[in-house]
Backbone of each chain as nested JSON, in Angstrom:
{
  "chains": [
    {"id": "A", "residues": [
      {"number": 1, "name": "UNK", "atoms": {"N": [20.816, 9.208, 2.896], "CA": [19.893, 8.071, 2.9], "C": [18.7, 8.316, 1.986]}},
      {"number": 2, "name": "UNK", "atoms": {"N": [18.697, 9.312, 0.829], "CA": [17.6, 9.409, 0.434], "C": [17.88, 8.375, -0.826]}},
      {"number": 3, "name": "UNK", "atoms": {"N": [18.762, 7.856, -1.479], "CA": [18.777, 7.302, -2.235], "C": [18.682, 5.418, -2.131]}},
      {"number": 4, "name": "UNK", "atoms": {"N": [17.658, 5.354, -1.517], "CA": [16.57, 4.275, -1.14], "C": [16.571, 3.618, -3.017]}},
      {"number": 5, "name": "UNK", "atoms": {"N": [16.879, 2.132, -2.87], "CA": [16.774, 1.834, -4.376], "C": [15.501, 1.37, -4.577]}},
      {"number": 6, "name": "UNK", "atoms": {"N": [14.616, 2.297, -5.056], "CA": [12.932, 1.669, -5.094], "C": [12.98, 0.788, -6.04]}},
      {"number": 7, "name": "UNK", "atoms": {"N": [12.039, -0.159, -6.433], "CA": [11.597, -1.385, -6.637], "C": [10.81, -0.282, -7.963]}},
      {"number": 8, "name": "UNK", "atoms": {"N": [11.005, -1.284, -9.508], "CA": [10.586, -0.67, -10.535], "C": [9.792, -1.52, -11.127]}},
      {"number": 9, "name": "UNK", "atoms": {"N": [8.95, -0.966, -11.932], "CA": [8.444, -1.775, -13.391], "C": [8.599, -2.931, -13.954]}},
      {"number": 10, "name": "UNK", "atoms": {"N": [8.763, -4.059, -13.843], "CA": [9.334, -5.483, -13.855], "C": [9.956, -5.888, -13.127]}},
      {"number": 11, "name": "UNK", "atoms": {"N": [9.631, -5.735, -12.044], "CA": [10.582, -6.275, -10.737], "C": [9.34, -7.176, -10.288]}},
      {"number": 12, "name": "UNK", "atoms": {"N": [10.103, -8.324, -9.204], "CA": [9.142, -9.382, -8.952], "C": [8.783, -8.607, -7.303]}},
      {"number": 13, "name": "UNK", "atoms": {"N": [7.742, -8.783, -6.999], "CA": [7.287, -7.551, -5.868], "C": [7.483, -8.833, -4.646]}},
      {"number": 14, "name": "UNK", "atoms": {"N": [8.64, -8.287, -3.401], "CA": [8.497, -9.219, -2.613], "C": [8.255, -9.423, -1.734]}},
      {"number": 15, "name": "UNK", "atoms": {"N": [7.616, -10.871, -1.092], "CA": [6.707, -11.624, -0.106], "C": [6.864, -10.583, 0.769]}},
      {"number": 16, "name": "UNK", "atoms": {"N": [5.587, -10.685, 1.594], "CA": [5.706, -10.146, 2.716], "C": [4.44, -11.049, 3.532]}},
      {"number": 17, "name": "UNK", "atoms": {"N": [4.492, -10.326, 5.151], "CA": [3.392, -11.244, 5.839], "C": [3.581, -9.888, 6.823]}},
      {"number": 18, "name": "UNK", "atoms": {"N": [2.356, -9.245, 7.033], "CA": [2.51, -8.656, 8.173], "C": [0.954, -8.435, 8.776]}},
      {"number": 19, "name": "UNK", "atoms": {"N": [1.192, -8.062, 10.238], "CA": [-0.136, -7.79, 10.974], "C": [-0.983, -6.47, 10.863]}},
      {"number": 20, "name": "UNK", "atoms": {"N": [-1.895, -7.01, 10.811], "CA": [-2.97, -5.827, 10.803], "C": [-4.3, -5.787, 11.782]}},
      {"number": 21, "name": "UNK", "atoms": {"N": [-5.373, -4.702, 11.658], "CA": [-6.064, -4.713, 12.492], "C": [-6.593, -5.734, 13.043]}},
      {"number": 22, "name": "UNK", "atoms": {"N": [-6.63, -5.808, 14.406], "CA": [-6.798, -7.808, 15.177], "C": [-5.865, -8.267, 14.95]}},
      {"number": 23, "name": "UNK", "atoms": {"N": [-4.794, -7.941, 14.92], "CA": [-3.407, -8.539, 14.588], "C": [-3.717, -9.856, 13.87]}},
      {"number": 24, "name": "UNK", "atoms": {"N": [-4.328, -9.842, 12.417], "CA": [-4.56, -10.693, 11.76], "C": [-3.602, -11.032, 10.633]}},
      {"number": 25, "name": "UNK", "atoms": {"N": [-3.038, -12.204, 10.293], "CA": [-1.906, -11.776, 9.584], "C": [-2.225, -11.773, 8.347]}},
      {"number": 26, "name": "UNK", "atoms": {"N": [-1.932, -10.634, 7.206], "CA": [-2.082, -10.84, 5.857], "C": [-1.07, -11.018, 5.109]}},
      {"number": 27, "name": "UNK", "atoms": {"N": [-0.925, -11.28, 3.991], "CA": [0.684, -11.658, 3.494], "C": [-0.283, -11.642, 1.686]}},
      {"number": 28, "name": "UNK", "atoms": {"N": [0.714, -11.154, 0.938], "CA": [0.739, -10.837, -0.302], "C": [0.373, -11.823, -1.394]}},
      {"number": 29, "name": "UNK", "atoms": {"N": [1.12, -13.649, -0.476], "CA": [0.381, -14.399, -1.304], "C": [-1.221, -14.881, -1.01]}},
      {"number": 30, "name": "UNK", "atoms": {"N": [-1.614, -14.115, 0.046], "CA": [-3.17, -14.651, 0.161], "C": [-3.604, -13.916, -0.721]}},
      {"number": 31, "name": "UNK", "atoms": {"N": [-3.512, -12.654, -1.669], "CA": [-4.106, -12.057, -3.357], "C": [-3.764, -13.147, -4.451]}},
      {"number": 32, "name": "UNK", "atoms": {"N": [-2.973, -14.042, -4.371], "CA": [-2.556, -14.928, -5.931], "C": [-3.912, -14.912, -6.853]}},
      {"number": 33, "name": "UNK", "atoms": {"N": [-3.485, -14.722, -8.155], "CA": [-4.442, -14.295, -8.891], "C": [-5.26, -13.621, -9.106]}},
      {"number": 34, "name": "UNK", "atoms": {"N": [-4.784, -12.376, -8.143], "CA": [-5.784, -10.655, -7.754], "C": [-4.222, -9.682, -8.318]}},
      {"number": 35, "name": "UNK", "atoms": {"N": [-5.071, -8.459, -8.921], "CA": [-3.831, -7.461, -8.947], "C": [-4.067, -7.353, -7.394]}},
      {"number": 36, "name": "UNK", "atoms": {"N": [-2.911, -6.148, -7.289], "CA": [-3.14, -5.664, -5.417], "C": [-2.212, -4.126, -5.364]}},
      {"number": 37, "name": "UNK", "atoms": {"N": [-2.616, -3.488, -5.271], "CA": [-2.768, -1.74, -4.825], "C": [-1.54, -1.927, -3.498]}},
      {"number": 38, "name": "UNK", "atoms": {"N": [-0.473, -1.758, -3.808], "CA": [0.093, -1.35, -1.853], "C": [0.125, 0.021, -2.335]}},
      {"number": 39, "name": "UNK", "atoms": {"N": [-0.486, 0.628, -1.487], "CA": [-0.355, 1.852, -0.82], "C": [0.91, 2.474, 0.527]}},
      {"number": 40, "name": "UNK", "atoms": {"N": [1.874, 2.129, 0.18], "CA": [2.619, 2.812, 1.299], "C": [2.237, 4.215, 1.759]}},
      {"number": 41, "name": "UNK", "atoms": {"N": [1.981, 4.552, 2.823], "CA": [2.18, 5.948, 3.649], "C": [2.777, 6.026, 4.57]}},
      {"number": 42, "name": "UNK", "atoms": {"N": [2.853, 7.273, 4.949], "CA": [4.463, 7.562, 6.072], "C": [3.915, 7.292, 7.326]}},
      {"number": 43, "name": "UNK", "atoms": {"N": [2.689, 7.98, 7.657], "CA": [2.445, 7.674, 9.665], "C": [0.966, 7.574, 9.234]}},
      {"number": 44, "name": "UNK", "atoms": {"N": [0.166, 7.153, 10.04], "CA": [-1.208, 7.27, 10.528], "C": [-1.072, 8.566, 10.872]}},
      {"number": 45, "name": "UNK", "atoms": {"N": [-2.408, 9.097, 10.588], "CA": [-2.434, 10.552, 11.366], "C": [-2.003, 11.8, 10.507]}},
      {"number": 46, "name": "UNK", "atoms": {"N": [-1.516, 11.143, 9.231], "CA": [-1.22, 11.987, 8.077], "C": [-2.475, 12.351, 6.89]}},
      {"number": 47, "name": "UNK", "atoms": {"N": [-1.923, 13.41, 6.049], "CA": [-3.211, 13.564, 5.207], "C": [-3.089, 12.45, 4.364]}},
      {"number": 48, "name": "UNK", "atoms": {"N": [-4.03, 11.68, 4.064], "CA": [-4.532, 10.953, 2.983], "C": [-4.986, 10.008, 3.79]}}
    ]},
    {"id": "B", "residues": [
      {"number": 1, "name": "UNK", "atoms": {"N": [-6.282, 5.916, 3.256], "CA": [-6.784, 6.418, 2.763], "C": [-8.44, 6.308, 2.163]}},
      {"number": 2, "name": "UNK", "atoms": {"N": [-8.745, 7.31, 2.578], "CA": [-10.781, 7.291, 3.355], "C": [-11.103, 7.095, 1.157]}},
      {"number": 3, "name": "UNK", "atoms": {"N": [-10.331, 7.781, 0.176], "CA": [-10.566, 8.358, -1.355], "C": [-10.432, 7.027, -1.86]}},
      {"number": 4, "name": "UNK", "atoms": {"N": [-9.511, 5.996, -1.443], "CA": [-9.599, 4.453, -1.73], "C": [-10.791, 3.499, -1.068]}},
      {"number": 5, "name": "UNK", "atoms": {"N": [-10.862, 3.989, 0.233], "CA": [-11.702, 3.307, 0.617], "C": [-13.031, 3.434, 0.481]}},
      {"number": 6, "name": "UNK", "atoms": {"N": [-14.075, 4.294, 0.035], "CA": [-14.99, 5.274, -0.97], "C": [-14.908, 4.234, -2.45]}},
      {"number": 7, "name": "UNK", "atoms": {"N": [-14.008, 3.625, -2.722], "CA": [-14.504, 3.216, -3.983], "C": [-13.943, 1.92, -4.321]}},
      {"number": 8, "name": "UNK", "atoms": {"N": [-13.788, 1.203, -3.541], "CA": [-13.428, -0.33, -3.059], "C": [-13.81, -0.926, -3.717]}},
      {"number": 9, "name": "UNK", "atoms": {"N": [-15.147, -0.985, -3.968], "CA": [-16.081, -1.8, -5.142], "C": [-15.622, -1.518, -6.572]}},
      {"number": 10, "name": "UNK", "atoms": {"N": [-15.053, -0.675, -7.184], "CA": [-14.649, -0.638, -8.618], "C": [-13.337, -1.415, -8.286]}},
      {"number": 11, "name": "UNK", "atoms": {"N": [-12.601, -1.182, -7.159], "CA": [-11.507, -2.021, -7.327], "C": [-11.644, -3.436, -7.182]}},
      {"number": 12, "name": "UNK", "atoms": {"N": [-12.772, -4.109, -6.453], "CA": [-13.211, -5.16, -6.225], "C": [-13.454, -6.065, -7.656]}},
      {"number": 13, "name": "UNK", "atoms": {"N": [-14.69, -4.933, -8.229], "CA": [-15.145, -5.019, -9.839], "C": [-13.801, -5.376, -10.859]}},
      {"number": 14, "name": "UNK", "atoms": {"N": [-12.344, -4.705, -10.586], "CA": [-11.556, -4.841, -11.646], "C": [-10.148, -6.215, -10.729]}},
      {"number": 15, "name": "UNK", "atoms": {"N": [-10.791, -6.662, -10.106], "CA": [-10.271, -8.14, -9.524], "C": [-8.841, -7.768, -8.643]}},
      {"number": 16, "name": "UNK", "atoms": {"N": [-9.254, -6.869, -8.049], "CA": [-8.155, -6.109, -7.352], "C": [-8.092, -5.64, -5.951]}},
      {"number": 17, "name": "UNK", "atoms": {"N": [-7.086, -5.963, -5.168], "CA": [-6.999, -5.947, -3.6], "C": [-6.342, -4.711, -3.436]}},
      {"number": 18, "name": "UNK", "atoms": {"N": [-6.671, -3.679, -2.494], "CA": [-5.783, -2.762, -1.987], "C": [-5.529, -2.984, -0.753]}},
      {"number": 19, "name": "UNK", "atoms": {"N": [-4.01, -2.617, -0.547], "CA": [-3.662, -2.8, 0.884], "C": [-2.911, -1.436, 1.487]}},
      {"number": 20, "name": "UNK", "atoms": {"N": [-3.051, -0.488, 2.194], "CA": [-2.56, 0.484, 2.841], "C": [-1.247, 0.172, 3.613]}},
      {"number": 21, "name": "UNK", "atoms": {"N": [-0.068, 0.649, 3.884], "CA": [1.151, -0.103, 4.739], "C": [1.663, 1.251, 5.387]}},
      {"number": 22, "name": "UNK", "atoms": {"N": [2.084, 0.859, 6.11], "CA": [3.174, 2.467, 7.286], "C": [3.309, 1.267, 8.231]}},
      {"number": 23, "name": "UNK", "atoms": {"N": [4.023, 1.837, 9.193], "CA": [4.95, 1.563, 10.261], "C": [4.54, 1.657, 11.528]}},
      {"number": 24, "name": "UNK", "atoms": {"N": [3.065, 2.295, 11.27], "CA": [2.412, 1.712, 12.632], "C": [2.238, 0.625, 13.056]}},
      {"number": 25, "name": "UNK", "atoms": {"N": [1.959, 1.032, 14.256], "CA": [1.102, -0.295, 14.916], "C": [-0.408, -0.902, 14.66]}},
      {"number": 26, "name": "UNK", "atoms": {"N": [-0.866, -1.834, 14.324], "CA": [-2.07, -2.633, 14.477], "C": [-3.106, -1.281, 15.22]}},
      {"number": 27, "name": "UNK", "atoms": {"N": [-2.624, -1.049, 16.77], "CA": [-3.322, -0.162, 17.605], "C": [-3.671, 1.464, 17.092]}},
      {"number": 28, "name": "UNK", "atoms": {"N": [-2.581, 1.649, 16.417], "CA": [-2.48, 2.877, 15.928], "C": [-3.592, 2.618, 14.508]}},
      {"number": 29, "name": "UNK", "atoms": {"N": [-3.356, 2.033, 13.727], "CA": [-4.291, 1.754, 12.801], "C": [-6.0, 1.388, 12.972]}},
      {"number": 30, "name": "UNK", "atoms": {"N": [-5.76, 1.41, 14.118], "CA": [-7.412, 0.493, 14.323], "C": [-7.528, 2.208, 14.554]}},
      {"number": 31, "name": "UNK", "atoms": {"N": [-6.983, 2.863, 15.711], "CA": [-7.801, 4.427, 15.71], "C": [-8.057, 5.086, 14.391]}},
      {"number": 32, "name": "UNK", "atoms": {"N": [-6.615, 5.001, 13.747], "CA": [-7.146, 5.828, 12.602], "C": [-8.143, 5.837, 11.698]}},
      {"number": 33, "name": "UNK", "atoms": {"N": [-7.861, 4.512, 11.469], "CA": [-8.674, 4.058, 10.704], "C": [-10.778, 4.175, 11.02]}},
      {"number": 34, "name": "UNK", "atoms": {"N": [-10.678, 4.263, 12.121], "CA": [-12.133, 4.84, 12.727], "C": [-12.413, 6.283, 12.606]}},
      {"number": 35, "name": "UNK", "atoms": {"N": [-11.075, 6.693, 13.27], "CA": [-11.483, 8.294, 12.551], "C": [-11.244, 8.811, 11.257]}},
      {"number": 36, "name": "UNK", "atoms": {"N": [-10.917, 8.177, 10.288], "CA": [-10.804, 8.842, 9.168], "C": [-11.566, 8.192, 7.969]}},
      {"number": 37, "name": "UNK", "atoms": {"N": [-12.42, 6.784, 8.475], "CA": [-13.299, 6.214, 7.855], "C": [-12.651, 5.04, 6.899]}},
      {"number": 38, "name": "UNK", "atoms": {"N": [-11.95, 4.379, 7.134], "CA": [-11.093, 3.27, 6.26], "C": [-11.635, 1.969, 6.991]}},
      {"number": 39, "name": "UNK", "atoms": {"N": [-12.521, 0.921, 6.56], "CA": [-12.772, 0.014, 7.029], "C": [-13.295, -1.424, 5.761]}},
      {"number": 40, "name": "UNK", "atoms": {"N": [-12.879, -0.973, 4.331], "CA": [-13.297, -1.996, 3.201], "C": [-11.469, -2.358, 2.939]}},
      {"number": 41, "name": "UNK", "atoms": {"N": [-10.308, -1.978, 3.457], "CA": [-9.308, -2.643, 2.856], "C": [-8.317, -2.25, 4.164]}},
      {"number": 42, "name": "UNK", "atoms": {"N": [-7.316, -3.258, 4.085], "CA": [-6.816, -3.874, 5.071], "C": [-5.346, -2.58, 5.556]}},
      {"number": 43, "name": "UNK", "atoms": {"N": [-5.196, -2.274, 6.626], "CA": [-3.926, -1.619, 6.694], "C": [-2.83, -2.224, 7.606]}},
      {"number": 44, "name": "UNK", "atoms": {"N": [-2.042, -2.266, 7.133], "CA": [-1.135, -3.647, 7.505], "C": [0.566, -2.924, 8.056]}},
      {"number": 45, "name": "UNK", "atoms": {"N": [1.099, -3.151, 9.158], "CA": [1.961, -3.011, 9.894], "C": [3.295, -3.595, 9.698]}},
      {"number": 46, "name": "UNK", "atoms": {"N": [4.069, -2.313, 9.143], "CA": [5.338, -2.896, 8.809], "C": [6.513, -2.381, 10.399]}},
      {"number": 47, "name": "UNK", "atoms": {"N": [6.085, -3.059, 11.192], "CA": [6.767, -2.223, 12.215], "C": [8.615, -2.319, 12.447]}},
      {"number": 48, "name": "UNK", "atoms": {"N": [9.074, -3.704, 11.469], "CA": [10.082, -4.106, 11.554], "C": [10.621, -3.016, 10.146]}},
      {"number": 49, "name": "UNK", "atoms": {"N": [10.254, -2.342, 9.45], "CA": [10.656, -1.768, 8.638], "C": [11.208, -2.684, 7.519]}},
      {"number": 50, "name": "UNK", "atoms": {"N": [11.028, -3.728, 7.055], "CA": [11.697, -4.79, 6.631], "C": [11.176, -4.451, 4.958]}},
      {"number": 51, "name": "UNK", "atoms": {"N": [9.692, -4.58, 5.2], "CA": [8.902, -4.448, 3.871], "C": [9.568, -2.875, 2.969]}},
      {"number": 52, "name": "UNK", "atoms": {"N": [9.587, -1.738, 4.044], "CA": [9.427, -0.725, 3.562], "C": [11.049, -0.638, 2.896]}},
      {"number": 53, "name": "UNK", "atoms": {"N": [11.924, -1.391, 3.16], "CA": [13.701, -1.598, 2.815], "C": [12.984, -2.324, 1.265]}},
      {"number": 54, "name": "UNK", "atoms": {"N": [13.062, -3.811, 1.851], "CA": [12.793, -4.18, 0.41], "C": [11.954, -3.333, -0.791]}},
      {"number": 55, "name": "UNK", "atoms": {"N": [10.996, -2.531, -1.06], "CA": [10.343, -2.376, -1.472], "C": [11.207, -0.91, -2.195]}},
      {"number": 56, "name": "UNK", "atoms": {"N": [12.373, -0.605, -1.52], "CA": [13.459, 0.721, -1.586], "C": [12.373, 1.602, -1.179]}},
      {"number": 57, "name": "UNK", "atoms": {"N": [11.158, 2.178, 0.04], "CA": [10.841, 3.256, -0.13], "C": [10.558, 3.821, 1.897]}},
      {"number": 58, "name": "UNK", "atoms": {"N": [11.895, 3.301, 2.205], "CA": [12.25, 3.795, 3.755], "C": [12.528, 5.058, 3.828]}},
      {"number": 59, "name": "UNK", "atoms": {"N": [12.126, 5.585, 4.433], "CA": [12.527, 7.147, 4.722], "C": [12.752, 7.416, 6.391]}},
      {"number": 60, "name": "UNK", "atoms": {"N": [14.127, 7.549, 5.956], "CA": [15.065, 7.443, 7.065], "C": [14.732, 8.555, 8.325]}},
      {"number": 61, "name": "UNK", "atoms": {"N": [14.54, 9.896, 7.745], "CA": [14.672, 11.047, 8.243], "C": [13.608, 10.764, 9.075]}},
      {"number": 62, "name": "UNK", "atoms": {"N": [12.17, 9.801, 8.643], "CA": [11.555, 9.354, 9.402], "C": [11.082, 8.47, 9.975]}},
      {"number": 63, "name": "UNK", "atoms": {"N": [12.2, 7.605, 9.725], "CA": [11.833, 6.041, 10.534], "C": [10.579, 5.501, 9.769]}},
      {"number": 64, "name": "UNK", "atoms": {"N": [10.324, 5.892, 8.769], "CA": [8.344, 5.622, 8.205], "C": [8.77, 5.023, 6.903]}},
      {"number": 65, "name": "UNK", "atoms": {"N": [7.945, 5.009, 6.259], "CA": [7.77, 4.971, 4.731], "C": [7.375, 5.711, 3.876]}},
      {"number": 66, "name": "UNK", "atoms": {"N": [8.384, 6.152, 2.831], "CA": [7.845, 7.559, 1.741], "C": [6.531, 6.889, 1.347]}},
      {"number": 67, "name": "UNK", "atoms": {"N": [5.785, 8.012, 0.77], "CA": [4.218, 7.965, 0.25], "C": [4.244, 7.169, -0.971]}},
      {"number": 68, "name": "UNK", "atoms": {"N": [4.725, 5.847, -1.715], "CA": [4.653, 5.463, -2.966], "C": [3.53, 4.371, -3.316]}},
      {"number": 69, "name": "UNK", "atoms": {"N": [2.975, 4.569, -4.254], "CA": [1.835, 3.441, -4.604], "C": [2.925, 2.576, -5.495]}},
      {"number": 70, "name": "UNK", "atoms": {"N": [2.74, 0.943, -5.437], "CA": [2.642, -0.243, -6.112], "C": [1.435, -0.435, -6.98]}},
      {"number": 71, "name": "UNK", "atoms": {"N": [1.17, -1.057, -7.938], "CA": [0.508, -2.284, -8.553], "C": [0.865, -3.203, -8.797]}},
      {"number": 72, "name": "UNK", "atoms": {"N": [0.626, -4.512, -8.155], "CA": [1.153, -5.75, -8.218], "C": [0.313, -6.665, -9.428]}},
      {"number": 73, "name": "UNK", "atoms": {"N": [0.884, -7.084, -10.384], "CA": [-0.087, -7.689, -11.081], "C": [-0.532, -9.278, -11.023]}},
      {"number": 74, "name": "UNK", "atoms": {"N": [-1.341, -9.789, -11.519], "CA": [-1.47, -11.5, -11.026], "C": [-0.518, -12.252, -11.144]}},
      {"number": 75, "name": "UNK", "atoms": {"N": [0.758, -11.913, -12.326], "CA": [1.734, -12.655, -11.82], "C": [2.573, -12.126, -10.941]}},
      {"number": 76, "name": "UNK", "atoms": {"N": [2.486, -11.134, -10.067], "CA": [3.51, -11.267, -8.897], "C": [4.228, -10.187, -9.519]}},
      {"number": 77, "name": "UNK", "atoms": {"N": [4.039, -9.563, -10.575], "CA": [5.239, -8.646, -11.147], "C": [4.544, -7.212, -10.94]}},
      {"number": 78, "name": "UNK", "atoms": {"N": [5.6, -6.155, -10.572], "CA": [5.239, -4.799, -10.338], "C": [4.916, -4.473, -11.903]}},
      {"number": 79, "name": "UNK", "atoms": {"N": [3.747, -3.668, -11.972], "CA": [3.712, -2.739, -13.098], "C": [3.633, -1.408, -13.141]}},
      {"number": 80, "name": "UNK", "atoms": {"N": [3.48, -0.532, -12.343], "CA": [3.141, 0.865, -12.062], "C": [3.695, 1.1, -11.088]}},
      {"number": 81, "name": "UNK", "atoms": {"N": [4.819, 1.905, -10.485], "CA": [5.002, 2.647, -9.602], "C": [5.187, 4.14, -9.749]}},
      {"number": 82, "name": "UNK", "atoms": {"N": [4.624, 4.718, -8.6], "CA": [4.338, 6.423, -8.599], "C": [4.534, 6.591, -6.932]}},
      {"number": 83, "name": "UNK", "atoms": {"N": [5.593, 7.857, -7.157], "CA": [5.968, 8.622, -5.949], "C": [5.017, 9.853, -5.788]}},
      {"number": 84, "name": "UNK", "atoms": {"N": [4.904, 9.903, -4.341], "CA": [4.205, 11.545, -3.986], "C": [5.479, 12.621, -3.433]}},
      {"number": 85, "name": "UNK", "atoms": {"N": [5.164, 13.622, -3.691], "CA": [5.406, 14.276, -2.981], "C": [4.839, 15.285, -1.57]}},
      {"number": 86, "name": "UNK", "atoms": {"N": [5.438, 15.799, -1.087], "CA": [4.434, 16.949, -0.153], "C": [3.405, 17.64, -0.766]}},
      {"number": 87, "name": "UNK", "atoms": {"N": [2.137, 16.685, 0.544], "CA": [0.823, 17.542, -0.127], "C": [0.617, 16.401, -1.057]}},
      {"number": 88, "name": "UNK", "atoms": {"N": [1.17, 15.789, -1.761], "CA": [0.57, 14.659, -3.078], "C": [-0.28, 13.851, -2.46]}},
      {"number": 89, "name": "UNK", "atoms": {"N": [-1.545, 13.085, -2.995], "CA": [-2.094, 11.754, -2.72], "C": [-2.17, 10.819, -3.795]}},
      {"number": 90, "name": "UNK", "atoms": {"N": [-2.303, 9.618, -3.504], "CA": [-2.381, 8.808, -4.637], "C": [-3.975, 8.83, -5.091]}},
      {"number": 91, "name": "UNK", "atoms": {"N": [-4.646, 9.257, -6.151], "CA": [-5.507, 9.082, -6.941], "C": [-6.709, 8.102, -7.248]}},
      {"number": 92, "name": "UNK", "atoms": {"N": [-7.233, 7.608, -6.259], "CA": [-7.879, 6.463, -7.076], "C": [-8.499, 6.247, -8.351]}},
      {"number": 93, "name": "UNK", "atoms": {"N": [-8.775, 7.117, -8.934], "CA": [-9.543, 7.322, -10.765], "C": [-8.285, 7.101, -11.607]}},
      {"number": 94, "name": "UNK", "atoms": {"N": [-7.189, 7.73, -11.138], "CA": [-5.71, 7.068, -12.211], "C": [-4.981, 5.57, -11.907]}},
      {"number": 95, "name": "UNK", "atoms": {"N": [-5.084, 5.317, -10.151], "CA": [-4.787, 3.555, -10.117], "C": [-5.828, 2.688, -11.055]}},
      {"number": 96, "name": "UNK", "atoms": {"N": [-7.165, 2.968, -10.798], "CA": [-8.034, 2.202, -11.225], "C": [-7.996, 2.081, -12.742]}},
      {"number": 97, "name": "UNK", "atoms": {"N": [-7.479, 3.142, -13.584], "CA": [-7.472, 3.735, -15.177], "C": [-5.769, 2.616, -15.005]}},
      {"number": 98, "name": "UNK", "atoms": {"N": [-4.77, 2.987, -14.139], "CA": [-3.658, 1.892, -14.491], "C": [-3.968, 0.367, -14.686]}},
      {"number": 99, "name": "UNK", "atoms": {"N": [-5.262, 0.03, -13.758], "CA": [-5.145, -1.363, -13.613], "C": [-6.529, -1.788, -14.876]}},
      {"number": 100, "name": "UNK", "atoms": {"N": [-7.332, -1.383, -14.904], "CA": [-8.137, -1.416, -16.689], "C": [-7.053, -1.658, -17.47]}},
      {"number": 101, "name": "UNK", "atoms": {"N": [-5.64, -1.231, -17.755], "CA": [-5.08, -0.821, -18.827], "C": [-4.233, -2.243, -18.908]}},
      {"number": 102, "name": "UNK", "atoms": {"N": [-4.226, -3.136, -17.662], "CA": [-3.55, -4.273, -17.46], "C": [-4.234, -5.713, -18.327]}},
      {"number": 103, "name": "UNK", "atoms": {"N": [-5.768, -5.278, -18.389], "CA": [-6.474, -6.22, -19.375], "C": [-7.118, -7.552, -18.837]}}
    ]}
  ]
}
């Protein structure tokens, strides 16, 4: 399972909507017309 | 990450949103996020694992998500992706130097 097909360099980055602190929902198109940083990390509670 | 959240305002300055993602919970995030000082950008709960599939960066061995930064640009199109490894963090002085370079 390590060969996960990551998402590259001209790829269209896709929708998402998910909850966050206050279970407030954010979703990818509330940035339209912002770059936007995802940061994936593995757990809370990890270094970084 | 407390090294992103420390410099929010240059990313703000270069018209740019960061968003933090893992597989916690909302609950789990609100602690961390107090203890480790993250409170200028949003950390957002992929608990269905759905995002972290599409995005190819599930890591099975741990039910989580490998460590990879995105840049999404205004049209919706990826331009930069970078993997960590063990021990790696993502950089904020080289995202911020990627997204200057976008124009």
């Amino acid at each position: 399972m390590s060969e996960e097909k990551i998402l590259k360099v001209g790829d269209t980055a896709p929708p998402f909507t998910m909850k966050t602190i206050g279970l407030k929902e954010v979703s990818l198109k509330d940035y339209q017309g912002k770059n936007v940083v995802l940061l994936f990390y593995p757990l809370d509670w990890t270094p970084g | 990450m407390p090294a992103f959240d420390k410099r929010i305002k240059d990313f703000e300055a270069a018209n740019t949103q960061v968003l933090g993602i893992s597989t916690d919970s909302p609950f789990s995030h609100e602690n961390w996020a107090k203890s480790v000082g993250i409170s200028h950008y949003p950390l957002l709960s992929d608990v269905q694992r759905m995002v972290s599939k599409d995005y190819g960066v599930y890591w099975a061995d741990w039910n989580a998500n490998r460590r990879v930064t995105f840049i999404v640009n205004k049209d919706g199109k990826i331009v930069f992706v970078e993997q960590y490894g063990k021990g790696e963090l993502p950089d904020p002085d080289k995202i911020l130097a990627e997204i200057k370079k976008l124009g």
